[in-house]
Each structure stands twice: as C-alpha cells, then as structure tokens.
C-alpha positions in Angstrom: -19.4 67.4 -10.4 -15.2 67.1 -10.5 -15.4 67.2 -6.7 -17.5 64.1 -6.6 -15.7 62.3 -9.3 -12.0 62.8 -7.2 -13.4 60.9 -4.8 -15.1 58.1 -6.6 -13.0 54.6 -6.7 -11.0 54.1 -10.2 -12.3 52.0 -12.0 -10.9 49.6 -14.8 -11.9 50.5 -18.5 -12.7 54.2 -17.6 -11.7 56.4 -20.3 -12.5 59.4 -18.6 -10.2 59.2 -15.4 -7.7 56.6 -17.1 -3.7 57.8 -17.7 -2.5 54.5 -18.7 -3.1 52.3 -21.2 -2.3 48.2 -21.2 -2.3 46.9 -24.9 -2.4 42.6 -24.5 -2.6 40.7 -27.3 -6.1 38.9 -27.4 -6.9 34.9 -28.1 -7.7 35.8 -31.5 -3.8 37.4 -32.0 -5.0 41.3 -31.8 -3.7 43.8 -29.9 -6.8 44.8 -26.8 -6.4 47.9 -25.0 -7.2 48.3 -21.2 -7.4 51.6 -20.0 -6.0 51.7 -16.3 -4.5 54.2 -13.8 -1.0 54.4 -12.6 -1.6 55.0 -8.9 -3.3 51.8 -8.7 -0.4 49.8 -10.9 2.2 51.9 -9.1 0.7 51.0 -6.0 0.0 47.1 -6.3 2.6 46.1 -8.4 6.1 46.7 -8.5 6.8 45.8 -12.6 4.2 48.6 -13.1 5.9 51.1 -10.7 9.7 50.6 -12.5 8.0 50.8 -16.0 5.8 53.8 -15.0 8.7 55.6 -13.3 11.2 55.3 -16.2 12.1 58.5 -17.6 11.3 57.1 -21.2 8.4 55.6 -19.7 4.9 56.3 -22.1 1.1 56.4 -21.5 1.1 52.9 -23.2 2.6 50.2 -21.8 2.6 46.4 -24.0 2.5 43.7 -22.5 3.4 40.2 -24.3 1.2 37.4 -23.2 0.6 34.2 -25.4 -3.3 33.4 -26.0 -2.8 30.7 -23.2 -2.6 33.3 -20.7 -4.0 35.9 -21.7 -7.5 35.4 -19.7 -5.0 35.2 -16.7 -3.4 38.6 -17.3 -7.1 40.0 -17.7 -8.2 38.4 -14.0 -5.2 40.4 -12.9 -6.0 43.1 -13.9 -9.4 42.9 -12.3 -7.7 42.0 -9.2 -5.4 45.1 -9.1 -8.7 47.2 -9.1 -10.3 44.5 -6.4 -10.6 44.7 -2.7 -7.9 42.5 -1.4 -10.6 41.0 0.9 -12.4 39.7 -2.2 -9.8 38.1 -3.7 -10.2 34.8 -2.5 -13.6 34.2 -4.0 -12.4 35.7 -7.3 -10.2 32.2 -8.2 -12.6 30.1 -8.4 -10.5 27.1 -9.6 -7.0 25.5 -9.6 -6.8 26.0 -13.2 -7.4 29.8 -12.4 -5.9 30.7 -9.4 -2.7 28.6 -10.3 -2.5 31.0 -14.1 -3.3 34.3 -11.8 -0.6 32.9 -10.0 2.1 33.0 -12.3 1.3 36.6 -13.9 1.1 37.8 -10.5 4.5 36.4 -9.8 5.6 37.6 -13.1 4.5 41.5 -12.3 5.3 41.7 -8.8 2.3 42.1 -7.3 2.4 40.6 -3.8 -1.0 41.3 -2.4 -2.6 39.0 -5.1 0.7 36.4 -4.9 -0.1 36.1 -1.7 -4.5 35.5 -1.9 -3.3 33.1 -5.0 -1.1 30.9 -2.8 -3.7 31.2 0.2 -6.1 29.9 -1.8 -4.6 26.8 -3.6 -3.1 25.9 -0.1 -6.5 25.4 1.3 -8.9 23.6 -1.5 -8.4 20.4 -2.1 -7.1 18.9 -5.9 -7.9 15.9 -7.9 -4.5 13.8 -9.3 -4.5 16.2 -12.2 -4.6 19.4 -10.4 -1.6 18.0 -8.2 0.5 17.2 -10.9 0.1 20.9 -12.9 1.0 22.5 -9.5 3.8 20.6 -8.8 4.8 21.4 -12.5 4.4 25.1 -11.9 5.7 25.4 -8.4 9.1 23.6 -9.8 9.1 26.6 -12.2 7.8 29.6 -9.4 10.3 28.8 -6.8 10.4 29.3 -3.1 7.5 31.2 -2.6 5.0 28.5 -3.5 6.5 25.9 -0.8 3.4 26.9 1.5 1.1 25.3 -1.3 3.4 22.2 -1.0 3.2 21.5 2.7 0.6 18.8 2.1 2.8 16.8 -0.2 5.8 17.5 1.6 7.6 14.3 3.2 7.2 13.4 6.3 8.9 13.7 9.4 10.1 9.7 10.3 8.7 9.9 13.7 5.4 10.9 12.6 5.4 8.4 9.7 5.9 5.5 12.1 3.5 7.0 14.7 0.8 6.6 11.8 2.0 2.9 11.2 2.0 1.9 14.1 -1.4 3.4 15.0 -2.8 2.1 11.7 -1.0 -1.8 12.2 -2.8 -1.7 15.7 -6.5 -1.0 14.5 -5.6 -3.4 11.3 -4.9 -6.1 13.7 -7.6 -4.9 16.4 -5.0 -4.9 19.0 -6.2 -1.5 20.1 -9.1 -2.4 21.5 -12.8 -3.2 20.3 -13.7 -1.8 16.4 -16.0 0.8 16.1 -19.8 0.2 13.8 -17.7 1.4 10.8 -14.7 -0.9 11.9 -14.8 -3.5 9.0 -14.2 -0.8 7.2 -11.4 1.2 8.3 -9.8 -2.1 9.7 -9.8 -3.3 5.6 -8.2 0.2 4.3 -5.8 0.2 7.2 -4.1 -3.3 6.3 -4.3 -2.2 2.2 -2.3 1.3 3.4 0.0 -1.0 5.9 0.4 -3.1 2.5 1.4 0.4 0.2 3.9 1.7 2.9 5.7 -1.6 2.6 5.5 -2.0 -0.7 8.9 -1.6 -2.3 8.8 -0.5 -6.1 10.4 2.1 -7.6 10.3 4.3 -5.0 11.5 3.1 -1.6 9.3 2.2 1.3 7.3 4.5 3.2 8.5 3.5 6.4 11.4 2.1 7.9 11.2 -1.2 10.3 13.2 -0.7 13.2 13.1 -2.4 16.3 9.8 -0.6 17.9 8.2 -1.2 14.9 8.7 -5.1 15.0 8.4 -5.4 18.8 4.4 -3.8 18.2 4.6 -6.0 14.8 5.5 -9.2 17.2 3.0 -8.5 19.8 0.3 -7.9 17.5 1.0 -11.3 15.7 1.0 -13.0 19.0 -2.0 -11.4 20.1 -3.5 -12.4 16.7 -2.9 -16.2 17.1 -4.0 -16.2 20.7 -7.0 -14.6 19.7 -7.4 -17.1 16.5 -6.6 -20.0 18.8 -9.1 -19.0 21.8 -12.3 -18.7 19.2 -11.5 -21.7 17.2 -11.4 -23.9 21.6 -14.9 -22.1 21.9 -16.4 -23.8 18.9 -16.4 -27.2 20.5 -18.6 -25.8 23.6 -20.3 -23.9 21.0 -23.8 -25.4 20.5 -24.8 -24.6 17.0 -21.8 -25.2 14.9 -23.8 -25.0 11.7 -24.4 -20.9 12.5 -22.9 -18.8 9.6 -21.7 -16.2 12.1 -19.6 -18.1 14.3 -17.6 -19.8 11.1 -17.4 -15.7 9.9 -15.9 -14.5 13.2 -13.2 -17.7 13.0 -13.1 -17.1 9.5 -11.9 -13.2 10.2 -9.3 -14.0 12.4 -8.1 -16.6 10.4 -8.0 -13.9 7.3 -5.9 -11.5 9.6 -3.8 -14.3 10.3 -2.9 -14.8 6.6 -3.0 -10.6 5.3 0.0 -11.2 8.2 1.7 -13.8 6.3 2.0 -11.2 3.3 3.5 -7.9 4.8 5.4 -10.0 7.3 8.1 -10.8 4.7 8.6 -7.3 4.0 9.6 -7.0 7.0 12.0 -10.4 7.6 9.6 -11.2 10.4 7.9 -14.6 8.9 10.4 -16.3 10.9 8.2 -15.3 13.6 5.0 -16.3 12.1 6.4 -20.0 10.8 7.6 -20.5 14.9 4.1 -19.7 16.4 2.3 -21.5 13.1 4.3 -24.8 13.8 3.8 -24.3 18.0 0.1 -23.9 17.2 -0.6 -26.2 14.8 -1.4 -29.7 16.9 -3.7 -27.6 19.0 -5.5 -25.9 15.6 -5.5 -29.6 14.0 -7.3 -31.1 16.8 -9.7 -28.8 17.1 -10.3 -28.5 13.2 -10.5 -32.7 12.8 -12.8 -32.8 16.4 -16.0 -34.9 15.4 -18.1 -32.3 16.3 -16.5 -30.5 13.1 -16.5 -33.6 10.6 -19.7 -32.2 8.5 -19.1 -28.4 9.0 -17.1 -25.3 8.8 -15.9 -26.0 5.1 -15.0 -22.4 4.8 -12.3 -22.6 7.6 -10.7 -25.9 6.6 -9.7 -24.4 3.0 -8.7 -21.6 4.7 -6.8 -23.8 6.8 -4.8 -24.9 4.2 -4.1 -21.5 2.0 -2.6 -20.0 4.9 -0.9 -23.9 5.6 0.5 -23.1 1.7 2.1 -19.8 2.8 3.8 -21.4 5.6 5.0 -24.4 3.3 6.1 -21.7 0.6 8.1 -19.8 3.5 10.3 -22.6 4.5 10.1 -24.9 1.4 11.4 -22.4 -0.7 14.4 -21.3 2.1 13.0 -18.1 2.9 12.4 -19.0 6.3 15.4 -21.3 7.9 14.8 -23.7 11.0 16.0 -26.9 12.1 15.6 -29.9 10.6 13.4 -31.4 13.7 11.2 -28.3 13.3 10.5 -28.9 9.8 9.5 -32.3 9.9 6.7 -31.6 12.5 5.2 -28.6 10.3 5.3 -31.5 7.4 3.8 -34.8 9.4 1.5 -32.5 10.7 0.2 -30.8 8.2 0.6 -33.0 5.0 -2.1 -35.6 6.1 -4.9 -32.8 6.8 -3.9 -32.0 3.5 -3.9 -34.9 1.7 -7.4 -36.2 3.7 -9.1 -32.9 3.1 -8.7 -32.2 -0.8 -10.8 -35.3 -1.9 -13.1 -34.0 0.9 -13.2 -30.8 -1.0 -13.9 -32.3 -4.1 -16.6 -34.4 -3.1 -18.0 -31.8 -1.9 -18.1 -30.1 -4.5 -19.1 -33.4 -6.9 -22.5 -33.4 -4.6 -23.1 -29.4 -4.3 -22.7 -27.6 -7.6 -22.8 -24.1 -5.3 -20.7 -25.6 -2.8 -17.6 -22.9 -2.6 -15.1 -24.3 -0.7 -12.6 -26.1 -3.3 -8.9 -26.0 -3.6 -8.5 -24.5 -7.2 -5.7 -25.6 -9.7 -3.3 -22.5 -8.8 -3.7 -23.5 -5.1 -2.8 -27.3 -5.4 -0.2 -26.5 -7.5 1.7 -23.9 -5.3 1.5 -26.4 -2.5 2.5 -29.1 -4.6 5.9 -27.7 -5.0 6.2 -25.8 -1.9 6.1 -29.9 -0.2 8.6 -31.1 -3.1 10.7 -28.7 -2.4 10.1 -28.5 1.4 10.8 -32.8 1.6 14.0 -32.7 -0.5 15.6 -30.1 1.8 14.8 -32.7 4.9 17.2 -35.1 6.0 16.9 -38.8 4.0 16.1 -40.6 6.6 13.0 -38.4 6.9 12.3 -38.2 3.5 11.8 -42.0 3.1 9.1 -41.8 5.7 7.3 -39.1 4.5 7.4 -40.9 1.1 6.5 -44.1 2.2 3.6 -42.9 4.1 2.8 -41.2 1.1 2.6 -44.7 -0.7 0.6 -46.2 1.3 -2.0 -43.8 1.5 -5.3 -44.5 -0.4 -5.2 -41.5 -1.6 -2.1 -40.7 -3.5 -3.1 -38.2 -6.0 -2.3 -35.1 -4.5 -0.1 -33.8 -3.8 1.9 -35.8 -6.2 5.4 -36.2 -5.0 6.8 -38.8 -7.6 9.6 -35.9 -8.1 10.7 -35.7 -5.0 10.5 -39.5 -4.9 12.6 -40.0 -7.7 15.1 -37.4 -6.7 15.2 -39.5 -3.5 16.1 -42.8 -5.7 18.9 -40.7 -7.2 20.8 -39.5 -4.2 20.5 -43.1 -2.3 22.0 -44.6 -4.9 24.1 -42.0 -5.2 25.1 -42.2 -1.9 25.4 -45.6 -1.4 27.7 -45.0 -4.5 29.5 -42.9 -2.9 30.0 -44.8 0.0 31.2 -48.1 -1.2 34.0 -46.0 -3.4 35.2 -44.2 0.0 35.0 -48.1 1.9 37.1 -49.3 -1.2 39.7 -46.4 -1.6 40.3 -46.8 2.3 41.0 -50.7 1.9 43.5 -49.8 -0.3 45.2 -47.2 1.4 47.9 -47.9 3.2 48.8 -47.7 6.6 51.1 -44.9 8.3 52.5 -44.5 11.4 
C-alpha cells in the first residue's frame, strides 16, 4: 500500500502526504489553510524554494493576500499542482488570467508566468479589458511587453503602407469594388478621416510627398471619373432612372468626403484648381435641357460641395489669383442664385420632395460669397454686384454687406484720391 502511494501524483489538500502548509487569509478576513508539498513549491516556484530552504524556515508558511486576490492566489495554487499543458484552458478570462498573472509574477513561478502571458496575448479584449492590462503591465514590467505587441506603435512605413492602401480602395482607384465594397469603401474613408484627425493626440500618419503624389492622382482620377459619368447622362436614354442619378450621385459624394481630409493635408489647393478647370464643363452638362426637370439630387449636391470650394478660398485658406477667382464666382453664383428658388418650389409643390438647401447651408454660402467678393478687385466687385441687382431674383444670397462695404471703400477711395491729387498740386517743384 506505501509502495503504491510513492508513486501516486501529489495532490493539493492531501493531509496524508502534505509537509507544508500555506495559511491565506480568506474573503471573509480568516486565516485558510492549504496543505501542499515542498517538492512541488520548490520545484515550480522560486519564492517557495528560498522560503522553504531557509534555515529558520517552518512547516507553515503565511502568505498576505488582500480579499481582492485571494481567489488568484488559490488558482495558483491549483496551477502549481497542474500539468503545464493544461494551463491554458485553466484562465478562462482576462479578469483571471491577468490576477494569476500578477501572483505568479509575485512568487516566481515562471512556468505559469509564462501560460498567463501566452494566453492574454492571444484572446481578444473589449475597451475595458485593454485598459486594466495596460494598467497592470505599467506595474509588471518588461516581461509583459509580449501581451502589448498589439497596441504597440507602428513602424511609419507600415503605417503609410495601410494609408495608402486604404485611400486607394476609399477612392476606388485600385480597381473595381468587391460585392461587400460599399461597405469597406465607407469605413476606409471614416479610418482615412481618424488617422488625420488632429486632437489631442497627433496624427496617425505623416503626409510626405508619396503620400500626396497617390493623394493627387487619386483626386484626379476622381474628377475624371465624376466628369466622364456626368458626359454619359446626356446620351443616356432614361434620365429619370434612380440608379444612374445614384452612381453620379456617389462620385459626386467622393468628390466632397475629398474636400474634408484634403485640408488636413494642405492639398485643397489642388482640389479648388481642378474644381474651377472643371466647372464650365460640369455646368453645361448640369443646366443641358435634357436635365431641366430631373436629377434634383445632384444639383444640391452640386452646390454643397460648390460651398466647400467658396468656403476654401473666400475665407483665404486657399490662395489664387485674382483672374481665377472671378471665374469660380461668375460661374458658379448664377447656378446658385437660379437654382435655390428652383429648390424651393420644389419643394412648395412636393411636401416629400428632399432636395432643398436648408438654413445652415444658405447661410455658410452666404458668407463664404461676402467674403469671397470683398477679397476681389473693385472693379470686379461692382460687376458681380450689379449683376446681382439686376437679377429677378435677389434674395439669396443676400449680398447688401458686401455691397455696402463696396460704397464705403469707393468713396473712400475716391477720398483718398482727390487728397493725394490736391497735396501734389501744392507741392512744389524740385530739381
């Protein structure tokens, strides 16, 4: 019978065979004894085997633990008397494995460090999880960094490799979408969007020159595209078909999620050029006859991403010449000023027709043109104005500021003027 019971595995909680005992103090604050075995604590830890070999060392070893961890330093225990291959489907959770952790860290026992670290590497964690392992691993040191690896920040090549990849399937510039496309194609510009984004942290990526030469290819690409499907609706043969305003519509959309990261990158400079080299060709198309009673949807769009451009260079964000700026303007502010009462009659005769300029829009545009006009030479203003005037429709946008500014500096100026004619009557002459 004592032969057979030397050979027999040791077994935690065994009176008969135990030498050891582990006193804890239990969630209820009392003192729980675990009767163990030295060879096994000796063996798989190394706080066991300096406290065992001490020469005032007893057959009962205390342990402080708080009632927080005290199910943690019981799991451990279980572990020490656990096939190491069986350790990974002993955790069970984050919230476990991570407390195992720590004890095991605590008492040297590197077998069960390392199935604890093994394991929390591999599952995946909620925003919670993250956050108490990053908490912990600040505390554990070194020897967690493997769990970290998947947080860890990224190697700048790599980082742009994913931009760049993710910019060209936002843009479809790497070919055809796949049947989950839409999709993908929609996250892909909302993470393009986050890795620009400056807030309290810095950017995700940094825009160097190959990341604005695939950035201005993908733009041009985008308004050749834009410009090729909105030609094809005059041969087209059933303009009132939803699907071929949609697939306009979509490119059009592209066109104007570009207008909002290209700032963030100082490259709307580029988008303002092609917009204003564009526009006559996008404007005849859009006022064709053939399009008078249809595609509502894409002459509001029309103008919202009109507004951004307006906003860009009104506001000074975007420089170019004078000459420049008066063709965006001329050619822009009638379709503007013809379509909004369109709009609204629309509207007036469809109580679920969509397609209306709402108060935030025609305000933003409103003073994008104020401000856009009274940066143009005067000479230009007073035609723009006066064509203003004349217009039957005069209501929007309403530039009576920039027309009384106008009054102001001419008179001003002429002010100015007569003084300087005066002062160099009186001057005299010199040799």
């Amino acid at each position: 019978m004592e032969a057979t019971r030397e050979h027999e595995p040791c077994r935690l909680g065994d009176r008969v065979t135990s030498d050891v005992r582990l006193c804890l103090l239990n969630n209820e604050g009392r003192s729980e004894f675990f009767y163990c075995h030295s060879s096994i604590l000796t063996e798989k830890s190394k706080f066991f085997a300096e406290k065992l070999s001490s020469p005032v060392s007893t057959t009962c070893i205390e342990i402080n633990c708080s009632k927080l961890d005290y199910d943690h330093h019981v799991k451990l225990l279980e572990l020490l008397y656990s096939p190491c291959q069986s350790h990974l489907g002993f955790y069970g959770s984050v919230k476990s494995a991570l407390g195992i952790l720590q004890v095991a860290i605590a008492f040297h026992c590197e077998e069960i460090t390392h199935s604890c670290i093994q394991y929390l590497e591999a599952i995946p964690w909620d925003d919670k999880e993250e956050e108490e392992i990053m908490e912990a691993a600040s505390k554990l040191g070194p020897v967690t960094m493997p769990i970290l690896a998947r947080i860890q920040p990224v190697d700048f090549t790599v980082t742009k490799s994913v931009f760049v990849s993710a910019f060209r399937f936002a843009t479809s510039t790497g070919g055809p979408c796949p049947p989950f496309g839409e999709e993908l194609k929609s996250s892909a510009q909302e993470q393009i969007e986050f890795m620009l984004r400056e807030d309290e942290d810095t950017p995700l990526i940094t825009v160097d020159d190959e990341v604005k030469s695939v950035v201005k290819k993908g733009l041009s690409f985008m308004f050749s595209s834009f410009e090729s499907k909105l030609s094809s609706l005059l041969n087209a043969s059933d303009l009132a078909s939803d699907t071929a305003e949609v697939d306009i519509l979509q490119g059009l959309s592209d066109l104007d999620w570009m207008s909002n990261i290209l700032p963030k990158m100082e490259l709307m400079k580029d988008f303002v050029s092609t917009w204003a080299e564009t526009s006559e060709n996008i404007l005849g198309i859009v006022e064709d006859q053939k399009l008078k009673s249809v595609m509502w949807g894409l002459k509001l769009k029309l103008i919202e991403v009109c507004g951004k451009v307006l906003e860009a260079v009104g506001y000074g964000n975007v420089i170019l010449p004078a000459v420049f700026r008066v063709q965006i303007l001329k050619l822009w502010l009638p379709y503007i000023r013809k379509m909004k009462p369109l709009l609204d009659l629309k509207s007036d005769e469809e109580a679920s027709f969509p397609y209306k300029m709402d108060e935030d829009l025609c305000q933003s545009i409103e003073g994008a043109i104020v401000s856009f006009i009274l940066a143009l030479p005067s000479n230009d203003q007073a035609d723009i104005l006066a064509d203003w005037m004349k217009a039957e429709q005069a209501k929007f946008p309403d530039l009576t500021e920039a027309f009384e500014v106008w009054c102001y500096r001419t008179k001003s100026a002429k002010r100015r003027l007569t003084e300087a004619v005066d002062e160099g009557d009186n001057a005299p002459i010199s040799l």
